[in-house]
C-alpha positions as CSV (number, residue, x, y, z in Angstrom):
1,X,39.4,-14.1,52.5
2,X,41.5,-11.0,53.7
3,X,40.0,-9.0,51.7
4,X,36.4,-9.9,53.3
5,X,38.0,-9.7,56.8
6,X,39.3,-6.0,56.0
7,X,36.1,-5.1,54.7
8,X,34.1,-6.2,57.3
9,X,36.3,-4.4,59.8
10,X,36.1,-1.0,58.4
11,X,32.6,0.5,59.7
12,X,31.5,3.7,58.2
13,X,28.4,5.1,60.6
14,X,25.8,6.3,58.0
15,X,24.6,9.8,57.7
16,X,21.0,9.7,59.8
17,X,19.2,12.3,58.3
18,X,17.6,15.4,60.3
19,X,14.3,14.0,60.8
20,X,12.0,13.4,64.3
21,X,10.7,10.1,63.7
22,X,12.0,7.5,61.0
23,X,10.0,4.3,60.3
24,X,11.2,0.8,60.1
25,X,11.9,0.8,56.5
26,X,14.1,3.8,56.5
27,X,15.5,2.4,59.7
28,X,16.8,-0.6,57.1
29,X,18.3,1.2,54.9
30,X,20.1,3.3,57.4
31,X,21.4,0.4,59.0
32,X,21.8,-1.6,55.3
33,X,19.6,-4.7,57.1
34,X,16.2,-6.4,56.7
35,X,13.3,-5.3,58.9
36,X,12.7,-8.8,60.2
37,X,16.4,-8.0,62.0
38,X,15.4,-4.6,63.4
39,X,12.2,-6.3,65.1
40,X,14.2,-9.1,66.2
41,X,16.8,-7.1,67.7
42,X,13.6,-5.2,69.5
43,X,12.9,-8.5,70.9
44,X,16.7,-9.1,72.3
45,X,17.7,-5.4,73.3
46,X,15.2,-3.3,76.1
47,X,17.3,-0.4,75.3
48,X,15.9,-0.7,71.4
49,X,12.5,0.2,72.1
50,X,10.5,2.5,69.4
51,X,7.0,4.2,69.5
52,X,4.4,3.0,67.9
53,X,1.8,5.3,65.7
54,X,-2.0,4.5,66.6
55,X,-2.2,2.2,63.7
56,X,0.8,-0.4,65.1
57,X,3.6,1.4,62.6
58,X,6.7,1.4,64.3
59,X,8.7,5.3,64.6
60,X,11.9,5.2,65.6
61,X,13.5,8.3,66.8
62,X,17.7,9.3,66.4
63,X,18.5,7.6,69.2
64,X,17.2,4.6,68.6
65,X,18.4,4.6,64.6
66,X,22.2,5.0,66.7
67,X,21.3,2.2,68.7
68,X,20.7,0.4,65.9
69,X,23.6,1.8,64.0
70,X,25.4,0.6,67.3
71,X,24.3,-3.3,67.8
72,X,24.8,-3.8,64.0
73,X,28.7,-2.5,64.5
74,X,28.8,-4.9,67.8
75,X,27.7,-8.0,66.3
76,X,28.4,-7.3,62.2
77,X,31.6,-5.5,62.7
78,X,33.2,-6.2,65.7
79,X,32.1,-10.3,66.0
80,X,29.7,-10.1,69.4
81,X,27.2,-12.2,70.1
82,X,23.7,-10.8,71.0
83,X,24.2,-11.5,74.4
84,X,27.5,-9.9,74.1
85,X,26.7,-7.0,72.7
86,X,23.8,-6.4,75.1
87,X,26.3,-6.6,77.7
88,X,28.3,-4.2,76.5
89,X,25.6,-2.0,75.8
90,X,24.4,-2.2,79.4
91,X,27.8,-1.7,81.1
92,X,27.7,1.7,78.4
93,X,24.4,2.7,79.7
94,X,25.6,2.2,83.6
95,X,29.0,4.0,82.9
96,X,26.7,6.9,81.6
97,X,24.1,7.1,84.5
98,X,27.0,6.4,87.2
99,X,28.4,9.9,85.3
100,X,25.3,11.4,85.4
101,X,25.0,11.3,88.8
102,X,28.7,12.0,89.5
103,X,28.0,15.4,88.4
104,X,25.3,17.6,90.3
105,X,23.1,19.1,87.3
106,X,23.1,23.1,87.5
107,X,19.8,24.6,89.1
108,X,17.7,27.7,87.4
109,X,17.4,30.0,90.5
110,X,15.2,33.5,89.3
111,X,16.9,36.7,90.5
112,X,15.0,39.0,92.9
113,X,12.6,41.1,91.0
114,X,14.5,44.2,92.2
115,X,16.8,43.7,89.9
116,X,16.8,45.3,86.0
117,X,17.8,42.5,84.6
118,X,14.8,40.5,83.9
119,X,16.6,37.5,82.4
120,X,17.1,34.5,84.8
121,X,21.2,33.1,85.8
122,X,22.2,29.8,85.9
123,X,23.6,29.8,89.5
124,X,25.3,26.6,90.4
125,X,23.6,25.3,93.8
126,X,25.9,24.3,96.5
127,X,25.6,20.6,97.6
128,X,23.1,19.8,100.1
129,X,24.0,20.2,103.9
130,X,24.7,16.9,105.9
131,X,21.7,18.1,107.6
132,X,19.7,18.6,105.2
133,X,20.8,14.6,103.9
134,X,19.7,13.0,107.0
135,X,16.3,15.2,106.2
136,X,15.9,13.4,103.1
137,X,17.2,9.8,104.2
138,X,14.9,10.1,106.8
139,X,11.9,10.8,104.6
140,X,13.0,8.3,102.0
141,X,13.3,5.6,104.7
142,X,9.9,6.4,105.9
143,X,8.8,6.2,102.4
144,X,9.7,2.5,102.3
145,X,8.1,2.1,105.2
146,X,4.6,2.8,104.4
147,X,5.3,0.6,100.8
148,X,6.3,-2.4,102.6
149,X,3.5,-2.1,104.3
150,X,1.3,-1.4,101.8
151,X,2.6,-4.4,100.0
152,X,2.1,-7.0,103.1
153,X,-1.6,-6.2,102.9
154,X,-1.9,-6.7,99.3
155,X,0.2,-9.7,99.6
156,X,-1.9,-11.3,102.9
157,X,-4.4,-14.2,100.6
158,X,-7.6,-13.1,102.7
159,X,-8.1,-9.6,102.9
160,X,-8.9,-7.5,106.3
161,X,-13.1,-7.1,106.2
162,X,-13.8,-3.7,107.2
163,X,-13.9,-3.0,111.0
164,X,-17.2,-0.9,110.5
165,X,-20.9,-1.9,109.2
166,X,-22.9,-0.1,107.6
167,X,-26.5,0.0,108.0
168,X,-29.2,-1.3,105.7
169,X,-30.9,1.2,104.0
170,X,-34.5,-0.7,104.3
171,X,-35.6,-3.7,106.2
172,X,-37.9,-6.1,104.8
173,X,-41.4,-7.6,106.8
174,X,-41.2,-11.1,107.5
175,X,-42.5,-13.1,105.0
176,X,-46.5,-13.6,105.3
177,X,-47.1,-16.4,103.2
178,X,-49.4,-14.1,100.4
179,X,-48.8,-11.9,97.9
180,X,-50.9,-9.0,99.3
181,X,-50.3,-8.8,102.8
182,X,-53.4,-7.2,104.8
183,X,-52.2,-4.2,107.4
């Protein structure tokens, strides 16, 4: 029994090899599981979400073979549950954005052309103004605006008829009561 519990605690991340796309069976050997796991974990994990070829095959690409790599360790190795382990993987996924954005990305900005040097410098941009943040809030805020009200008048049950006619393109006689009216 401690033997099986030291074992399953040691957890040696395969080698993935240096491919673009990986289907479902290479996937399962990777990951040393059945396919019917990989889909059902597909089915229990947004994040795990590969591309499918125009005949339905599924191709997974690296990061979703670590992914995989990743849930197995959670629930095989480490004893989560799949809700657990999508947790976790969600708090990872939010700890990674809220860094993301912590952390201004660096802008290209092109020299002037009177320069020699024709090769472009990564210039670190200053962070906006506060003007220049109320510019943007302001827009954003406006933004919303015009989508609420987009969405109240798809949401109202009976749409708004049009406020303007238009006119028919031919009007008929009154009926005459024969087939060949005489003029």
């Amino acid at each position: 029994m401690a033997m099986q519990l030291s074992r399953k605690r040691d957890f040696d991340a395969p080698l993935i090899p240096d491919r673009l796309y990986f289907k479902i069976g290479d996937v399962a050997r990777i990951c040393s599981v059945e396919t019917y796991v990989l889909r059902f974990w597909e089915t229990q994990f947004p994040q795990l979400k590969p591309n499918k070829s125009g005949t339905g095959q599924r191709l997974y690409r690296r990061r979703d073979v670590e992914l995989a790599l990743q849930i197995k360790k959670l629930v095989h190795v480490q004893g989560y549950t799949l809700a657990g382990a999508r947790q976790v993987l969600e708090q990872d996924s939010a700890q990674a954005h809220r860094r993301s954005d912590s952390q201004p990305a660096p802008q290209l900005v092109p020299q002037p052309e009177a320069q020699p040097n024709p090769q472009p410098t990564l210039l670190l941009m200053a962070a906006p103004s506060g003007e220049a943040m109320d510019d943007v809030a302001s827009t954003i805020a406006h933004a919303r605006a015009e989508l609420r009200a987009i969405a109240s008048l798809l949401a109202s049950p009976d749409p708004q008829p049009p406020t303007r006619r238009r006119a028919r393109l031919a009007t008929m006689p009154p009926p005459s009561g024969t087939l060949f009216p005489s003029d």
